[in-house]
N, C-alpha and C positions, 0 to 999 in steps of 0.2 A: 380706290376702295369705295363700295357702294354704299358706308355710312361715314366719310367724310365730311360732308355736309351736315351730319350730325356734330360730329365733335368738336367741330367749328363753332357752332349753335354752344355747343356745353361751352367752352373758351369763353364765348361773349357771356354766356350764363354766369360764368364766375367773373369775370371782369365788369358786371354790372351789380351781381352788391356790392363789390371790392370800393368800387367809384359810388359817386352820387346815382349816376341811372337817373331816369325818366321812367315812367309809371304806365304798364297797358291804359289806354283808353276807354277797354270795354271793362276794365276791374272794378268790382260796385267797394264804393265808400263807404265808410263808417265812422262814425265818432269817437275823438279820442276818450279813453278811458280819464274819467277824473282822478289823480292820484296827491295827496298831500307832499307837496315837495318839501317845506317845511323843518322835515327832521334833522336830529343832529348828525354832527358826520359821522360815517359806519363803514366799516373794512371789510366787504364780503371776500371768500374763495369760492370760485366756481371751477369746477371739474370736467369737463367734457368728454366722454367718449366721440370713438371717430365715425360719427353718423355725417356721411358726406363732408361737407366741407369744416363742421361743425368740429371736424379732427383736425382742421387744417389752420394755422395760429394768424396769419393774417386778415382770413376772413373774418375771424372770431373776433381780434383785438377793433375791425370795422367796425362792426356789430356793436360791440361794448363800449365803443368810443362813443359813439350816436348815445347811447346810453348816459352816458357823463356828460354829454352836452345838453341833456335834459336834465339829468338830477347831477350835479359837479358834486355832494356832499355823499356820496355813495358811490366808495371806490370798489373796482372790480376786477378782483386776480385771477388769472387764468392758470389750470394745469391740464395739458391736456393728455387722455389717457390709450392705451391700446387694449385689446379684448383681450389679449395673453394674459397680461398681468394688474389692469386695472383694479379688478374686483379683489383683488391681493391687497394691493395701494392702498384701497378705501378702508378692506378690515383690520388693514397694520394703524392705517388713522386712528380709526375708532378704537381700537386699542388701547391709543395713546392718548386719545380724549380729545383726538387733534381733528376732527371728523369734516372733511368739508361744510359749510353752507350751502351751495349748492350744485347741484348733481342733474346733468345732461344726458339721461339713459330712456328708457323703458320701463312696463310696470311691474315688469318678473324679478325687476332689481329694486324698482323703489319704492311698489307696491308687495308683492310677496315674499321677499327677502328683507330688507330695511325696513319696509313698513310693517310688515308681521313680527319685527322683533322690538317695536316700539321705536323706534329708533327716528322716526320724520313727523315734521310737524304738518299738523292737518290744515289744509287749502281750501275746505268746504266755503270759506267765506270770499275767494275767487270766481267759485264756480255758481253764486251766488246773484254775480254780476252779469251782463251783458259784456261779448256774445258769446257766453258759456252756453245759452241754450239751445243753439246752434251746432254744438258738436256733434257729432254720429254717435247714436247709442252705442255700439259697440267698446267706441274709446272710451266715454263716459264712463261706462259699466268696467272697463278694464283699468281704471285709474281709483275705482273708488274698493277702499278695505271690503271686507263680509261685516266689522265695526261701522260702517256707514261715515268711516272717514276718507275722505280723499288723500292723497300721497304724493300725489302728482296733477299736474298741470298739462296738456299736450300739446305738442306744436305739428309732429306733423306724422305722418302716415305710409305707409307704402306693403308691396306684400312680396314676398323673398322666392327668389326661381331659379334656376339653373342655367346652363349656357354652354354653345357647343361651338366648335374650331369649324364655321363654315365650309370651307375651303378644304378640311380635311374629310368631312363627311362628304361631298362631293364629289371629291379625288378616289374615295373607297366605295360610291356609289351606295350611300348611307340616305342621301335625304328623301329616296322613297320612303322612309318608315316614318317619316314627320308629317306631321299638316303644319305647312308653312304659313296659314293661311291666320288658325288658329295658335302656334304654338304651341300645340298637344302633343301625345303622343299615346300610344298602346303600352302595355309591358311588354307586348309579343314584340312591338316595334321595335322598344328597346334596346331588347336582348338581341334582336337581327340587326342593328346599329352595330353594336359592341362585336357582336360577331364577324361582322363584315371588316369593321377597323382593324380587330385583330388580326383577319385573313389578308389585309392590306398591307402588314407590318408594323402598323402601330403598337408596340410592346404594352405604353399607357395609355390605354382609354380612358379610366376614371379610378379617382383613387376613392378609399372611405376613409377621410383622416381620424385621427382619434386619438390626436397626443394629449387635448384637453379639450374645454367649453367652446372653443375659440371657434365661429362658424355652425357649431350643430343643430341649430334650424336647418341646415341644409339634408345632414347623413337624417335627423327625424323625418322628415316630408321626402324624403328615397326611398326609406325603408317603409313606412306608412304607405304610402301611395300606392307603391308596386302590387301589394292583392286587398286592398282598403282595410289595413290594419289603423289600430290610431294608438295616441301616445295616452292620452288620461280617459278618463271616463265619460267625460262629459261635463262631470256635473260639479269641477274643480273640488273635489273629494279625495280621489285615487287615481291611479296609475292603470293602463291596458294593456303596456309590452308584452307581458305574457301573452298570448296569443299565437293561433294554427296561423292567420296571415303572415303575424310580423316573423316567426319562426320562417315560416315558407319561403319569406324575403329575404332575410337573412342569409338562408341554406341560399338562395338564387345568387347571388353575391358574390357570397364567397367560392361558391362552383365557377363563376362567368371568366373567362378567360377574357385579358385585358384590364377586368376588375382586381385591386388590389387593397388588403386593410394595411394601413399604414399606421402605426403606433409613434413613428418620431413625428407627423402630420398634419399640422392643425387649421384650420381654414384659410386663414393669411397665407401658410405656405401650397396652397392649393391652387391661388387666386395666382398667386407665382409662378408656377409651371405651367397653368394654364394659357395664363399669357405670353409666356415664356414657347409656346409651341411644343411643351414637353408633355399634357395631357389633350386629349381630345374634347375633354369635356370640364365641368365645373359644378359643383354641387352646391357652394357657397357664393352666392352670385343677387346681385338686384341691381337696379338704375343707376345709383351712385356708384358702386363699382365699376360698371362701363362707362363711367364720366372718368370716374379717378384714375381710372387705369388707359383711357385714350388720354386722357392728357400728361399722362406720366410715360406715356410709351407711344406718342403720337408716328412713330415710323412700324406700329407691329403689322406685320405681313399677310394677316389673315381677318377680316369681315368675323366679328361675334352676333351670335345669334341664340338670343334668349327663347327658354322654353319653358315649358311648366313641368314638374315631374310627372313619368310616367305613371300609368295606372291601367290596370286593365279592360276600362268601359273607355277610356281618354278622355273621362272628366275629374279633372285633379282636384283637391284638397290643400290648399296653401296658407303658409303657415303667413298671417301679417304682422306686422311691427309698426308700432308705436313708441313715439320717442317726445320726452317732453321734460319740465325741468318737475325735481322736488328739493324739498328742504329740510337738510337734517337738525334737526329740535337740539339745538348743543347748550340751548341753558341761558341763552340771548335774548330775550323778545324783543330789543331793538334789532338785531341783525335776522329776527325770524321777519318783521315788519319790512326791513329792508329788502329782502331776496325775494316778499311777494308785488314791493314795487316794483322789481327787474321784471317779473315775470308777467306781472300786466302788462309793462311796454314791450318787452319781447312776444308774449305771446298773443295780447288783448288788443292791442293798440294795427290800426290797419296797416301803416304802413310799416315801421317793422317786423310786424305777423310776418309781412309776406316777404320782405328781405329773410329773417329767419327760416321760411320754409324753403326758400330759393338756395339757400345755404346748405340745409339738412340734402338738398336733391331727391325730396318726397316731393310727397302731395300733401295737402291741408288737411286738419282733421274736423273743416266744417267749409262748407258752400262758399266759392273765394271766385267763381267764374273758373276761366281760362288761363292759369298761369302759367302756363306752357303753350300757348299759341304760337304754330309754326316750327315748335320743334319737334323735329322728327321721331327724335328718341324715345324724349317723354312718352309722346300717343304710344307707340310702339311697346313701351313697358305700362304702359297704364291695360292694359287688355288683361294683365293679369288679378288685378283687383276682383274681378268679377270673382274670381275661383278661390278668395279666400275665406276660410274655415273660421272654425272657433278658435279666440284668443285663448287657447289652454293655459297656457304661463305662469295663470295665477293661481295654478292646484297644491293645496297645501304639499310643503316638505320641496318646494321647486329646486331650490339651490340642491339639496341633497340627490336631487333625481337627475339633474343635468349632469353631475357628477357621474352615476351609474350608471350614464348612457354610454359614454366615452368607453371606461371603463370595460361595458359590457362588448362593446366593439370591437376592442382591444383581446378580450378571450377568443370571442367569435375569430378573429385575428390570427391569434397563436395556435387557435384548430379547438377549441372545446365548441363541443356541437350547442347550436342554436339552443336547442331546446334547455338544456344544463342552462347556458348562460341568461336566458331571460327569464328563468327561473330565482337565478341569483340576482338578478338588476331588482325583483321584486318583492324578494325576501328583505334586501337590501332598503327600497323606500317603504316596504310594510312599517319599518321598525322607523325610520324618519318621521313615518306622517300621524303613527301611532296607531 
């Protein structure tokens, strides 16, 4: 397989945070952040969703171990979460007043959802410090309230794409409709992809899952892409689903032979059959999924090859992601103090910064050099940065709208025409967002 040599590279990538590792040569230093070690002893819980390895309990207990060997008076429990049922987890916690300290997501969750409901304590006096001012405005601005409070802390970056059965686009004389060059593609290419596979016998080409949340950055930047529809306004206010594109996309879909809406289907089980050689293609897909999935299926029989979603000019719209820690305000201010000393040494301090983002299997959310030198893959997924969009995530009523995405997919699914149903998705987050 012609990306061997890649996930070889990912292997050693994970076996050098795991170990002590040695440090690139060409990585610029920085000074350790000064922090009071000082305080009494504190019992944090830390939560993680599975952002690269960060889902993975070895890597993470490495990480946090290094942590206790700097501060021993600042113990750190881990639970680590899945996207199926985590955001469950957290609001059965909070229910029960049992709320983690702190939380290893995104800022659609700990900025617009958690931080919109009061619920996290604000970070402004992190971001206060060096080398906060280094961050990419983008993240910055996606971490801090419309309150002018921050929520979150970032650690690292990346932008989410799609992924096709090389080997099988090849066999059905599919990868004329690609630029292999760019990973782009047309809609018209698309749709002559999908067609070809079907005419090959592939029954699944691609499915649109839509049993829940689990993956739908992928089915939004499908559906978006295809005739430059978009999902909010812009101006993180309102909602665009409604819309001649996104309807048009929609109707294109569910017509496409090969294409299928799947209501039991949720991105995890996506990533499943794709690897599994049972779809052609993947909608829920980024760099850490082509690590976690070669190294958990190091004999799969077919070369992945990442793309950007289609669009009709073949310059996509991609949706990024941002993942870093926040802290939920539970009534502590010694354990609110404690969880922003974790999160200087995890995300401030150089050398665990970059163990940390090495972990996530991003990229950094500030100037770090070359921390992918030599690996193939990385460079390889890093081409899609350039095509990423606006961080929308944070448009009031988010939680409520991801919800009537699914949903909406699921009618589109069962046969209510496009139009009826993004009708209802809107009527739906009208009343959410007010």
């Amino acid at each position: 397989m012609k990306k061997f040599f890649a996930w070889v590279c990912a292997m050693l990538l994970a076996f050098q945070i795991a170990a002590c590792g040695s440090w690139p040569s060409n990585a610029p230093q920085a000074g350790n952040i000064s922090i009071d070690s000082g305080q009494d002893e504190v019992s944090l819980t830390l939560w993680t969703y599975p952002v690269g390895n960060w889902g993975e309990s070895a890597t993470v207990a490495n990480l946090v171990g290094r942590f206790h060997n700097e501060y021993p008076n600042i113990h750190v429990s881990v639970k680590h979460l899945q996207y199926s049922d985590g955001d469950s987890m957290i609001e059965d916690a909070i229910a029960k007043g049992q709320a983690p300290d702190l939380v290893f997501e995104g800022p659609e969750r700990l900025v617009a959802n958690w931080g919109e409901k009061g619920l996290m304590a604000d970070l402004s006096d992190l971001w206060e410090k060096e080398p906060s001012s280094q961050i990419y405005d983008f993240a910055r601005n996606a971490c801090q309230h419309k309150n002018g409070e921050y929520y979150e802390y970032p650690v690292c970056m990346s932008t989410h794409c799609m992924a096709i059965n090389y080997e099988m686009f090849q066999e059905a004389g599919a990868l004329q409709y690609i630029n292999e060059e760019t990973h782009t593609w047309t809609t018209e290419g698309f749709v002559l992809a999908v067609q070809a596979l079907a005419e090959h016998g592939q029954e699944q080409v691609g499915a649109v899952y839509c049993k829940n949340q689990g993956g739908d950055q992928g089915t939004r930047a499908l559906v978006n892409n295809l005739y430059g529809g978009k999902f909010t306004d812009g101006t993180q206010t309102g909602y665009a689903v409604d819309s001649q594109e996104n309807i048009k996309a929609l109707n294109l879909l569910y017509g496409l032979e090969g294409i299928r809406f799947d209501p039991e289907m949720e991105g995890a089980d996506e990533v499943s059959q794709f690897i599994n050689g049972d779809l052609a293609m993947a909608f829920c897909w980024n760099s850490s999924l082509e690590i976690s999935q070669t190294l958990a299926y190091p004999k799969r029989s077919f070369d992945i090859f990442p793309m950007a979603f289609p669009s009709e000019d073949g310059k996509p719209v991609l949706q990024g992601g941002i993942w870093g820690f926040g802290v939920f305000d539970n009534g502590d201010a010694a354990k609110v103090e404690a969880a922003k000393t974790f999160i200087s040494f995890m995300a401030m301090e150089n050398e665990p910064y970059k163990r940390s983002v090495w972990a996530s299997m991003n990229w950094p959310v500030r100037e770090m050099g070359d921390l992918y030198a030599n690996d193939a893959l990385m460079t390889e997924y890093g081409i899609f940065n350039q095509y990423q969009g606006d961080y929308y995530q944070l448009t009031s009523g988010w939680a409520d709208a991801r919800k009537a995405w699914w949903e909406m997919l699921q009618k589109v699914g069962g046969g209510m025409a496009p139009r009826q149903a993004v009708k209802e998705f809107s009527d739906t987050v009208g009343k959410s967002t007010g």
